[in-house]
Phi, psi and omega in degrees: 000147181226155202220136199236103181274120161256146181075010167333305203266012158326174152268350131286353185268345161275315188280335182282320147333277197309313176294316151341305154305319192285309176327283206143001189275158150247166221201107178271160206273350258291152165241153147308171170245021187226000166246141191283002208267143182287146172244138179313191197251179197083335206263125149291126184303109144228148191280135180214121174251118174306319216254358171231155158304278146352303169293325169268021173249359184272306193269317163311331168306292184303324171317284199062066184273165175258000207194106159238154191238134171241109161258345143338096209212175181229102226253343161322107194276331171291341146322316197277341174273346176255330161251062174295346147325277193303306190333296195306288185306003161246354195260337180244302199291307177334305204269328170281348185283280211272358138320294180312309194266320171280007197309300210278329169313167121262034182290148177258146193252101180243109203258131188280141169236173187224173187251357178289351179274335178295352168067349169044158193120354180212177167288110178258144152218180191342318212259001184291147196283193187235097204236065191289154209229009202211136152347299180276308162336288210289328186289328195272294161000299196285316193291296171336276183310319192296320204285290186289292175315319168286350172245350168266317187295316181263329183089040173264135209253073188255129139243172198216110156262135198271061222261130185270196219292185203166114185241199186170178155262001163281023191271167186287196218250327186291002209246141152342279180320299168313291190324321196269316188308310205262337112002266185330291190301338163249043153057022193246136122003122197221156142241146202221142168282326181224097190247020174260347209272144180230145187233154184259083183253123182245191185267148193293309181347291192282332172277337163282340167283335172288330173302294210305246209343343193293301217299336175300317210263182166259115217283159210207192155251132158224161196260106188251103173221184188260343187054035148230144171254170203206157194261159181297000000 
């Protein structure tokens, strides 16, 4: 089996390689040309840029994948307020991009969605309505439905997991979690904007392998949390 990973060098994009590899697969890469970031080891380097068309029918050509996973995001949600141009074109457009290059396929398609579309503040459930409150929610939002359209419409064998917060120690320094554990641990001084927020938080570890198994299935939307919250 061959597997085309975006967002290789994520912190999910590292724990899903390694399981992967562990599987039997081999297991491609895609990179940016503007990025500098190391690819775990085993995994082949392809170039795949989300903002062109062109570039991800290049590397899917070459690939010939049975199974892509698009982690590939512009994944900040305070981010997304200062660049909502870019959010929406690599987090909605990207994913129609690359919709678009398996339409004719059987590739199988595992699209990261998010629990920021529920917009949060109350008890959800399957059936809870979609209430995104942030840029990057509203861009994944849009990718979501493109998604649910393109597997109804086309018989693209797309699924979208709905994964609520999901950590490591590879998550980045920017992230809530990182932020307060590696502060404490080298004694520095910190500020947090919101410490009353409460999260549904599992392990990156454990979610990513629930991506492998989506891919197994028939594709569908699913929802992956731990169902307790915790507070910052």
């Amino acid at each position: 089996m061959r597997a085309l990973i975006t967002g290789v060098t994520g912190q999910d994009g590292r724990y899903l390689s390694e399981h992967l590899l562990g599987l039997g697969y081999r297991v491609f890469g895609g990179y940016r040309r503007s990025s500098s970031a190391h690819l775990p080891e085993s995994v082949e380097a392809v170039p795949l840029e989300l903002l062109e068309y062109e570039s991800i029918k290049r590397a899917v050509e070459r690939v010939k994948p049975d199974e892509i996973y698009n982690l590939g995001a512009q994944t900040h949600v305070g981010e997304s307020y200062g660049s909502p141009l870019y959010t929406s074109d690599v987090n909605h457009l990207g994913v129609v991009r690359l919709l678009e290059c398996v339409r004719e396929t059987k590739i199988r398609l595992y699209q990261a969605s998010t629990s920021e579309m529920f917009g949060g503040g109350r008890a959800l459930t399957e059936r809870s309505p979609f209430a995104p409150r942030s840029p990057y929610a509203v861009a994944k939002l849009a990718a979501h439905g493109a998604c649910g359209v393109y597997r109804k419409s086309y018989g693209v064998r797309v699924s979208c997991g709905i994964l609520f917060n999901h950590e490591s120690p590879l998550r980045g320094k920017d992230f809530v979690t990182r932020k307060i554990t590696y502060h404490l641990a080298n004694n520095l001084p910190f500020t947090l904007a919101n410490v009353t927020s409460r999260r549904d938080w599992g392990h990156a570890r454990d979610y990513v392998k629930a991506m492998h198994l989506m891919l197994q299935a028939e594709p569908d939307d699913f929802v992956v949390a731990t169902g307790k919250c915790h507070s910052v």
